[in-house]
N, C-alpha and C positions, 0 to 999 in steps of 0.2 A: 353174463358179461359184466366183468368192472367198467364202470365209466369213467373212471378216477384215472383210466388211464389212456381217456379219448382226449385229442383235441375239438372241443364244440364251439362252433361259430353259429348266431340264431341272428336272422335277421329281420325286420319288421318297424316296428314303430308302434306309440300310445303302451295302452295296456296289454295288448295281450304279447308284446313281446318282454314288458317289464313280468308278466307271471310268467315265461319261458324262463327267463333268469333266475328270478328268484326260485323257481323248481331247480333249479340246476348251481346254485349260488355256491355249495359244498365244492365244485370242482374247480373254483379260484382261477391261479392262472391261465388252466385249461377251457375256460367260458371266455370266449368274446361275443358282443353285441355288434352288430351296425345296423344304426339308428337313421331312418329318413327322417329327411331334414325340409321336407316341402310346406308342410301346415302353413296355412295364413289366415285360421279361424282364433279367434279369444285371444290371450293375452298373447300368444307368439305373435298372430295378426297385428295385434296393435302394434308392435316393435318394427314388424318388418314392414306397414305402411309409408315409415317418414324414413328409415333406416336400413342400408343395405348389408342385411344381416342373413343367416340360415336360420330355420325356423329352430327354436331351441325348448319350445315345451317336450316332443316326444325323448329328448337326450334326458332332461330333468327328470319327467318319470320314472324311465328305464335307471338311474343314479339312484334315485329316493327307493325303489323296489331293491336295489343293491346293498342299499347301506346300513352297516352295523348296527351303527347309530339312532334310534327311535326318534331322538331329537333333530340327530339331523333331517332324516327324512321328512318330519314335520316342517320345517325350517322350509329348507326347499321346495314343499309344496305348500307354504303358508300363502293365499290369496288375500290382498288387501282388498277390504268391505269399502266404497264408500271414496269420495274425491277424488283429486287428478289422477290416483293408484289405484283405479277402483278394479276389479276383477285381474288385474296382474297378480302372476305368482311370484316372489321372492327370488325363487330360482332362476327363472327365466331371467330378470332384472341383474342378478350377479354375473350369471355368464355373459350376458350382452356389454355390461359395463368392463369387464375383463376384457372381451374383444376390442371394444374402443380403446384401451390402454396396449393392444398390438400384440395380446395374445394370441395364438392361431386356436382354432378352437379343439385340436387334438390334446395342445397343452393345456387347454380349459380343463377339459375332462383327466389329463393326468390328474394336476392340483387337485382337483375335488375330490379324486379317485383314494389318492394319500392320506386327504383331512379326514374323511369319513373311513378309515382303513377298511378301503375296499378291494380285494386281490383282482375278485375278474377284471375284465377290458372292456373298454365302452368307445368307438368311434363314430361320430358322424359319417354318412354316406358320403359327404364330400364339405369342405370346408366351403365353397361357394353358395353364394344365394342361388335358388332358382329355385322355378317354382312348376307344378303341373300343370299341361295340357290336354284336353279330352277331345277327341276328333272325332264328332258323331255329323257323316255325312261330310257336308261342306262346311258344315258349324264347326267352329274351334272354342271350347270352352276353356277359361284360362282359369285355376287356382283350386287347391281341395274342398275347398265350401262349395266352389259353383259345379264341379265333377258331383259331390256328392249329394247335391240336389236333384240330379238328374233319374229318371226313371229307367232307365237301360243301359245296359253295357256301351261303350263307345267302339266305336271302329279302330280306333289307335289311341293309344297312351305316348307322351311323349314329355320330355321336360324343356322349358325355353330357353336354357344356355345350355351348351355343351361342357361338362365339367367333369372332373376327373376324382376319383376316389383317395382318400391317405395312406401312403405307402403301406403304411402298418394295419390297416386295414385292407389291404390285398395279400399281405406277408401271412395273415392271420388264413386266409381262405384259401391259400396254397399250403398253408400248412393242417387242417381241419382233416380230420377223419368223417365227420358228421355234418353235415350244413343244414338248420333249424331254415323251414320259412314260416310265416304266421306264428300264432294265430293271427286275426286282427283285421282290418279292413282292406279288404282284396285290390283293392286300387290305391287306395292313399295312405296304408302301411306299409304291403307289402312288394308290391310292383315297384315305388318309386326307386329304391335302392337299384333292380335292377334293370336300369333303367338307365344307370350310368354305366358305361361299355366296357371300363374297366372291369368293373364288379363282375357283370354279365359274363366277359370274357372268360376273367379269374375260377370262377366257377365250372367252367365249360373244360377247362384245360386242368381243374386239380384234379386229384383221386377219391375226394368226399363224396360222401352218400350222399341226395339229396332229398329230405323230408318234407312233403306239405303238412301244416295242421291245418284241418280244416275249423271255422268258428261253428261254436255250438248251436248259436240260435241265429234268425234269421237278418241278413246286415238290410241297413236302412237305406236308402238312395239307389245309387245305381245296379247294386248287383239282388237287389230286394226280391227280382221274379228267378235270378240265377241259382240251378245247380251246380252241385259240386263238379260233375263232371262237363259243364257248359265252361264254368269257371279255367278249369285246368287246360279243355281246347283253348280260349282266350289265351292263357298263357303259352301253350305252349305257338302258335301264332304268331305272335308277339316275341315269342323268344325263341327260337325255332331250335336251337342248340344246347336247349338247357335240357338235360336227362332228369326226369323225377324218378329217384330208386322205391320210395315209399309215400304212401298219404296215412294218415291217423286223422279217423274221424268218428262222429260218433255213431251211436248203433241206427239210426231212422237214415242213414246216409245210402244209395245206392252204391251199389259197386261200382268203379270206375275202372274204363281201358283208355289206353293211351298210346298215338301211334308213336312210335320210336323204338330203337334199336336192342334197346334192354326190358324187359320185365318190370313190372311197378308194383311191389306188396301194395296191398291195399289192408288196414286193419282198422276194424269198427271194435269201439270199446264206450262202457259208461263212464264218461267224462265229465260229469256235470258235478259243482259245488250243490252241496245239500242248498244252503240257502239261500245263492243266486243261482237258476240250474243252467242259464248261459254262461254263463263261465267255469273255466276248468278249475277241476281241483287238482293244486299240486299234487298231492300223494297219486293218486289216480295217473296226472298225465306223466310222471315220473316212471310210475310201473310201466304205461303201455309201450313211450317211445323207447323205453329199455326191452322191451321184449322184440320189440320192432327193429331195434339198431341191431340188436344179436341176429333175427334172423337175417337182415341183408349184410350184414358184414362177416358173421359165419355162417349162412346159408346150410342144411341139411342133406 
């Protein structure tokens, strides 16, 4: 199968959706992101302490993994050492000041998208602050640091305002042949996005496949005792009307079933960078979800 001639939408947050992109960066127009916007750990946290903003580290990443530019991308993720800037990224700092001058932050990401002549698409999950909730029991834990401290799964994920997704980023999801979720942390990457009911909907009602990756090595906090396939019941719970057409994980992974109305490929492959082996290697995750998107889209 060409992919040059899919529409792909990946959705996620941090790194492992900034290495879905850049595995995928060749198909330009045809690649959109949407990026959760919830973090309020390190320098996004500080911003969004005194200032009511969306968290804009995970947007900065996913831009810097996009961009032509080596410079740029340096730039963007250059951290200041040391006094009132200390652990701030640069990036974060431009897009937040942009916003205060009455940019919306879809516009943010045009402009930056043009300066560092970048083709893909990059949206926030929603131009609104808000931030996570974790519902374990009667407990409500509020925000990604304190969710991801936790040692178990929560009984409910939820966000504390209700807010709505960018047009252009539900245009992109209606129009997607393929919808990317993960890699990346199972609650506070990949969940938050749907999480907004737009999104959720948008997805429920296109004609796109939809793909979990699963993360290579084992994630830290809450889902540390979880399986893949504990994982996926969560989701699908939580989202009851979202179809997963495939998962891509790696080879130590169990099989997974999944109760719903369609079939779910399941495909294990070696995925790991030689010399970080929890994280993917583009070539590698390039090959597999290409073998994977052919058989659910032309099926045998």
């Amino acid at each position: 199968m060409q992919l040059k001639y899919l529409n792909i939408v990946a959705i996620g947050g941090g790194h492992g959706l900034g290495k879905v992109l850049n595995t995928f960066v060749d198909l330009g127009g045809n690649l959109t992101g949407i990026v959760a916007t919830t973090d309020n750990g390190g320098s996004t946290g500080k911003l969004r302490e005194n200032n009511d903003t969306i968290a804009w580290g995970d947007l900065r990443n996913c831009i810097a993994h996009l961009a032509q530019s080596q410079l740029g991308s340096k730039l963007l993720n250059y951290r200041f050492d040391g006094g009132e800037l200390d652990k701030h990224c640069l990036g974060n700092l431009i897009f937040f000041a942009l916003e205060q001058l009455d940019v919306k932050p879809v516009e943010i990401m045009e402009i930056v998208r043009r300066l560092l002549k970048i083709e893909s698409k990059l949206y926030p999950m929603t131009e609104r602050p808000t931030d996570l909730v974790g519902h374990f029991g009667e407990q409500q834990i509020h925000g990604e640091t304190a969710i991801d401290s936790q040692s178990c799964l929560p009984d409910a994920l939820s966000l504390t305002d209700t807010v709505t997704a960018p047009s252009r980023a539900l245009r992109a999801i209606y129009n997607a042949n393929v919808i990317l979720l993960g890699p990346g942390s199972f609650l506070t990457s990949v969940m938050p996005a749907l999480l907004v009911d737009d999104i959720y909907q948008a997805i429920t009602k296109s004609n796109a496949q939809v793909i979990f990756i699963d993360n290579l090595g084992v994630e830290h906090g809450a889902c540390q005792h979880t399986s893949l396939q504990e994982r996926l019941t969560w989701l699908q719970k939580c989202r009851p009307e979202l179809v997963i057409n495939g998962v891509l994980s790696g080879l130590t992974t169990s099989q997974v079933s999944l109760s719903q109305s369609v079939a779910c490929a399941h495909a294990q492959a070696e995925l790991s960078d030689c010399e970080v082996t929890y994280r993917h290697d583009e070539k590698k995750l390039r090959q597999a979800l290409t073998e994977l998107i052919s058989s659910i889209c032309h099926p045998r």
